[in-house]
TORDRENNU-772599 format. One record per residue (C-alpha): x, y, z. Coordinates in steps of 0.25 Angstrom, whole numbers, plus 5000, padded with zeros to 4 digits. Example, Ala and Ser with C-alpha at 12.3 -4.5 7.8 and 13.67 -1.06 7.14 Angstrom:
2
504949825031/505549965029/
***
This chain:
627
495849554998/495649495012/495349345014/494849275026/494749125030/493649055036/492548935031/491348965027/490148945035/491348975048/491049105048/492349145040/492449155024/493349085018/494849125012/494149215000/494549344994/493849454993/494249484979/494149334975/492649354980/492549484971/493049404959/492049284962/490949384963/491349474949/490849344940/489449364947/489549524939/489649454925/488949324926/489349214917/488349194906/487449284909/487049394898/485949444906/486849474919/487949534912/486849634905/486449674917/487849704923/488049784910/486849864912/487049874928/488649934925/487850034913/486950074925/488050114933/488750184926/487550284920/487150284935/488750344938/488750434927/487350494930/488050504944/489250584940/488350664930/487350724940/487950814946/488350894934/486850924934/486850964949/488151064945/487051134934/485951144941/486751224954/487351304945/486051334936/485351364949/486251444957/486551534944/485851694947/485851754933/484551764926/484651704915/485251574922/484051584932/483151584919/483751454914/483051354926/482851254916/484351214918/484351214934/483351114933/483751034922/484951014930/484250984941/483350884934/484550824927/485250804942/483950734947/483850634933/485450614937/485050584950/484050484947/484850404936/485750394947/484850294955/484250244944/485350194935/485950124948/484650064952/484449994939/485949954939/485449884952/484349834948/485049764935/486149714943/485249644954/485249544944/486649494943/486749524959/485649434963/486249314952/487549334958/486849324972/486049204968/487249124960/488249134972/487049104984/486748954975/488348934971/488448934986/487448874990/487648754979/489248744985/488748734999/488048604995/489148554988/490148584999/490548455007/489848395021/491148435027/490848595026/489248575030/489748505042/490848625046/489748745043/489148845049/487748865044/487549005050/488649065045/488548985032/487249035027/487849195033/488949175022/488049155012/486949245015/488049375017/488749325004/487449334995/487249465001/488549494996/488649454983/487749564977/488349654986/489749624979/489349614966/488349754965/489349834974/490449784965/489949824952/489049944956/489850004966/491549974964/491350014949/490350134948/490950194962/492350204953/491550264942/490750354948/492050394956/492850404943/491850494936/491550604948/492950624949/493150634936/491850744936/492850814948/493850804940/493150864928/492350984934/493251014945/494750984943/495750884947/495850964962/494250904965/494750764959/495950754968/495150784981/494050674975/495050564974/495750594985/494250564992/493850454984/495350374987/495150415003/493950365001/494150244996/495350205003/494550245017/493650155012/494450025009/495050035020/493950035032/493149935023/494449845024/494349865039/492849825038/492949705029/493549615043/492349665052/491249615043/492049465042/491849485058/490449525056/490049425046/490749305055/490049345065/488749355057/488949215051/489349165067/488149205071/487349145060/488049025063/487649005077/486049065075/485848955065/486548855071/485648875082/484448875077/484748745069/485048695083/483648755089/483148625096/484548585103/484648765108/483348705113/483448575117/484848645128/484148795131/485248875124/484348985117/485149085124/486549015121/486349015106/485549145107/486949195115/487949135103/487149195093/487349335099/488749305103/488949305087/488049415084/488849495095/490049475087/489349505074/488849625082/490549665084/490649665070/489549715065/489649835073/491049855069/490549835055/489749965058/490750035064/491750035053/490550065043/490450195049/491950215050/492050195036/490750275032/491350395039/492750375033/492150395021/491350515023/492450585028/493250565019/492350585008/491750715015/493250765016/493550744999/492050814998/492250945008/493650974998/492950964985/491751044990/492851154996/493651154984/492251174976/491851284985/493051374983/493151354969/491651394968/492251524976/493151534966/492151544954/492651424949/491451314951/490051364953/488951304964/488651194954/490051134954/490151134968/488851044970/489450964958/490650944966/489950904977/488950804969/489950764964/490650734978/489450674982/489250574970/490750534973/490450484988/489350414982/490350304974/491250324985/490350284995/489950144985/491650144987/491550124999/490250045002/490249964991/491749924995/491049895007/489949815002/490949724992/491849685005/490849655013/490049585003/491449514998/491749455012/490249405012/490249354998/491749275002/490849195012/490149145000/491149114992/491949055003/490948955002/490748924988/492548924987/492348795000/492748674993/491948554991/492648454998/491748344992/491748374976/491348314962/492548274956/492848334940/492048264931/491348174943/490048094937/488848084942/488447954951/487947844944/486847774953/486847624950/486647504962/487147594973/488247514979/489047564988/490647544989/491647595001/493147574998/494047575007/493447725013/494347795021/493747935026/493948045038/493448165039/494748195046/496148155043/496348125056/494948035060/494647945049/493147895049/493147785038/494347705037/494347605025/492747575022/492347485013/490947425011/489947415000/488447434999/488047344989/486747404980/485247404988/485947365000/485947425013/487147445022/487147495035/488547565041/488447575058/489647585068/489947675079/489647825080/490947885071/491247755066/491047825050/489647785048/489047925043/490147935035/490147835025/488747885022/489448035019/490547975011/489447905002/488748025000/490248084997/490048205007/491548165009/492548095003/493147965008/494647985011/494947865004/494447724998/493047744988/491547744991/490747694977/489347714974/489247594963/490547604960/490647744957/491647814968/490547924972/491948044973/491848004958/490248054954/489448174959/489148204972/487748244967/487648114960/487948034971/487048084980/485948064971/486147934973/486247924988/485147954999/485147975013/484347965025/485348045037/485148025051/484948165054/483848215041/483748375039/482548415032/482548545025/481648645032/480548625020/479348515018/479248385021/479048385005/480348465001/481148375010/480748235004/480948294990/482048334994/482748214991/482248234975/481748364973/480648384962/480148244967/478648224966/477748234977/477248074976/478748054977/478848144988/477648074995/478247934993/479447954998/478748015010/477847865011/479047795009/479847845020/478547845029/478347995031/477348025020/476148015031/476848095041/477048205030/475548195026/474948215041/475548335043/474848465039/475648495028/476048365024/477348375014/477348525016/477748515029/479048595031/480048525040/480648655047/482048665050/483048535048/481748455048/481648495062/479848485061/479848325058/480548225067/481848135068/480948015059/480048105050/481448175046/481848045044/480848005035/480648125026/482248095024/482047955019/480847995011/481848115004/482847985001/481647904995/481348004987/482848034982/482947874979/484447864980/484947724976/485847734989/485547775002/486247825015/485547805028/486447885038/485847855052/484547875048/483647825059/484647835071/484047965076/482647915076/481647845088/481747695085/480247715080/480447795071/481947735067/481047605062/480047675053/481347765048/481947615045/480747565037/480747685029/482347665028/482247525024/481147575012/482147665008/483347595007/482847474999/483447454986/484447544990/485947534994/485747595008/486847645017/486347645032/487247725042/486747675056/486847685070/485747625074/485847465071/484547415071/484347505057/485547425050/485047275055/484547245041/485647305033/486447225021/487647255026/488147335041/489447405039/489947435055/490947545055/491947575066/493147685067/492947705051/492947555049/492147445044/492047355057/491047255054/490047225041/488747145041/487447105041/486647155054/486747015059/488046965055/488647095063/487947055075/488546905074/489846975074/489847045087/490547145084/490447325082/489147295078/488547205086/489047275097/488347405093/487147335088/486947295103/487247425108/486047485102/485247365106/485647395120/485447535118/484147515112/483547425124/484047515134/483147635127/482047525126/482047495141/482047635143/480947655138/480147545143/480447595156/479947745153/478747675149/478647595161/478747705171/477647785165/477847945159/478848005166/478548145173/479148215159/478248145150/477048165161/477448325161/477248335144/476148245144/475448355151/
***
């Protein structure tokens, strides 16, 4: 079987086989403690196989009722019942036909759907527990194309696989053996040699298919790719008048998908007409070599229509040869996507026999942390601090000085390269990741709302909460009377990332989801640095609510927010350069001094602007959308 290389969400499928995928997929036929399942395999296969033998069967009735009918004595003509009983029996044959493997369909849905359903939440359940290190290097579009082709193709595997590779066999097996019966070994010959031609045509150009669908669904999960990264970025296509430039990338993948999916067509028909022919060809001898023995006296009328019933219900299963060969390769390479996925280590795992966190002061310990994202550019190089229990520490520096990631290490989205980071004394790579996170909370710079409520968003942070828990955590973080004066109050739907609320009401519906959680520990990673300074001061009293009584971690890079911290760690190059009190740093005049007046400076410089702007009256801009 073929393998092909690539990541997942890239575009390409990862190093899987085909026949590896197969023998994944085959569990999902018999699944593992259920009764009711098996019982309906069971019944689908009895199904199946009545359908093939009523199939074989019927034209035996046809062969009867052509002779009866084409018989001229009287006495023959006299005995019409048995013309039409033939008759009647080859329409009841007919019927059972659709029947039986309508049922069988009907019975199996079943187990396809369950097998649909398992896979689709196994991975969407590993997606979650996959590290921050592949969410950071994936493509969304062609993510979710992976996904969506490979629940397709799981059914498509499974039904072809059973109702289609097995029953085609039969059904294959039992008409020659009809042949072989009625007519003699010459007809069987002239089958085999058709039904091998066939066959082999038919591995052959579908092999040849197999590379242009990859092309096609690359190309499909390229385009994907770029129409959702586009429209996640609407405001900035916007905000720079590239409509027609994204609208131009897209169909530069959709051109390319348009290559292949032509080429898929093509060689489609190519293989469609191979098959005809050569079918056509087996067909056009046995009907000959029924002809002249009919001239011969040796077969009647009847067995010549037999024969060519007969012909006719072989090109039926040799068709499902060919299409359902087709449908299990393409649905194969669709399904590998999927499991490409759900076969992506985890890079940050439980360990065997990991316990859960025991919550207890939430004091905070870095040893000696040594940490890169890269061999070759370390970020934290030998850290070591404490939060003591309902304290709050602040952590500042310059831009890539390792800020953002102490707070990802303490959440364990990685693991430190060397050294320890505790969690009252437990080393948190020792306890559950889910354990651990119950215990923290955190208020990011940049929030994403889920495109729900207002109300779904705050409970988000302990689903099933009540609604006077949901309303005050809303007071607490001072957006419950925002949330009530609009029309829908809590049912307000936020849109896309949040994107209906601004910057500070984000902000706050954030804080309240943190209330509401009540971690013992929280994490604020530049919470208030991408706000007005209005707004950052009511964000800070709703902060300073929040954190109290709790051991608090503040990521900063705005100082004024960390001047009445316990403790300010300054970082530089991945190193602890200064620690301190607000004011005991400023007496030092050093890193952090110098930044702290920076910002002032920065900050009256904005300030004299803005008095000036005042000064000279609206500008010609403002005067313009006044009107």
């Amino acid at each position: 079987m073929r393998k092909v290389t690539g990541s997942p969400g890239s575009g390409q499928i990862a190093d899987v086989s085909q026949w590896q995928t197969m023998k994944r997929l085959l569990p999902y036929l018999w699944p593992e403690g259920r009764a009711d399942l098996k019982f309906r395999v069971v019944v689908a296969l009895v199904l199946l196989v009545l359908s093939k033998i009523v199939t074989v069967v019927t034209p035996y009735a046809f062969k009867a009722a052509t002779d009866a009918l084409n018989a001229r004595s009287g006495a023959e003509i006299a005995l019409l019942a048995v013309p039409v009983f033939m008759v009647l029996a080859y329409g009841a044959g007919r019927i059972f036909m659709v029947v039986f493997a309508q049922l069988r369909d009907a019975i199996f849905s079943k187990v396809g759907q369950r097998a649909v359903r398992q896979l689709s939440y196994a991975t969407f359940r590993h997606l979650h527990q996959l590290s921050l290190s592949f969410h950071l290097g994936r493509r969304t579009g062609a993510l979710s194309r992976i996904i969506s082709r490979g629940i397709n193709g799981v059914d498509s595997v499974l039904r072809f696989a059973l109702f289609n590779t097995f029953p085609t066999a039969l059904e294959i097996a039992l008409v020659c053996g009809v042949i072989g019966y009625s007519f003699g070994h010459l007809y069987v010959w002239v089958v085999a040699v058709t039904v091998i031609a066939y066959v082999g045509f038919t591995y052959w150009a579908t092999e040849r298919r197999i590379n242009i669908r990859r092309d096609m669904n690359d190309a499909d999960n390229d385009a994907g790719t770029k129409a959702i990264d586009s429209l996640l970025n609407f405001e900035t296509v916007k905000y720079f008048g590239n409509e027609k430039h994204e609208a131009d990338r897209y169909d530069g993948a959709m051109a390319r998908y348009e290559i292949a999916a032509v080429r898929t067509w093509v060689s489609l028909a190519v293989l469609n007409a191979g098959q005809a022919i050569i079918y056509s060809i087996g067909l056009t001898i046995v009907m000959v070599m029924a002809a002249r023995e009919i001239l011969s006296g040796t077969l009647t009328i009847g067995d010549f229509v037999m024969v060519n019933a007969l012909m006719i219900q072989l090109y039926m299963p040799l068709n499902f040869i060919g299409s359902s060969y087709r449908e299990i390769k393409q649905g194969l390479i669709d399904v590998e996507g999927m499991f490409s996925i759900l076969r992506e280590n985890t890079a940050i795992a439980d360990r065997p026999g990991a316990r859960a966190f025991v919550p207890a002061k939430g004091e905070i310990a870095f040893d000696n942390v040594h940490f890169a994202y890269d061999e070759e550019r370390p970020i934290l190089r030998g850290v070591s601090f404490q939060v003591p229990a309902g304290k709050t520490v602040a952590i500042v520096g310059p831009s890539g000085a390792g800020k953002s990631t102490i707070s990802r290490l303490i959440f364990r989205f990685y693991d430190v390269t060397s050294g320890t980071v505790s969690i009252d004394g437990q080393d948190i790579r020792t306890v559950t990741q889910e354990s651990l996170r119950r215990a923290l909370g955190m208020v990011p710079q940049d929030t994403v709302l889920f495109n729900d409520t207002i109300r779904y968003n705050i409970a988000y942070g302990r689903p099933g909460a009540s609604e006077q828990d949901i309303v005050e955590a809303a007071r607490l973080a001072q957006i419950h009377d925002f949330v009530m004066s609009l029309p829908l109050g809590y049912e307000t739907v936020v849109g896309e990332r949040g994107l209906k609320l601004s910057g500070g009401e984000k902000q706050r519906v954030s804080i309240a989801r943190t209330i509401l959680k009540g971690p013992p520990i929280l994490v604020l990673d530049e919470a208030t640095s991408a706000l007005d300074t209005f707004t950052e001061q009511e964000i800070q009293s709703a902060l300073k609510h929040v954190s109290r009584d709790r051991t608090t971690v503040v990521i900063a890079h705005r100082l004024s927010t960390v001047v009445d911290a316990d403790e300010i760690i300054v970082l530089d190059k991945g190193l602890i350069a200064e620690r301190g009190t607000h004011a005991v740093l400023l007496r030092k005049k050093g890193l952090y001094a110098a930044l702290w007046n920076r910002q002032r400076e920065a900050d009256e410089a904005r300030r004299k602007l803005a008095e000036n702007l005042d000064a000279r009256g609206p500008t010609a801009e403002q005067l313009a959308l006044s009107r």
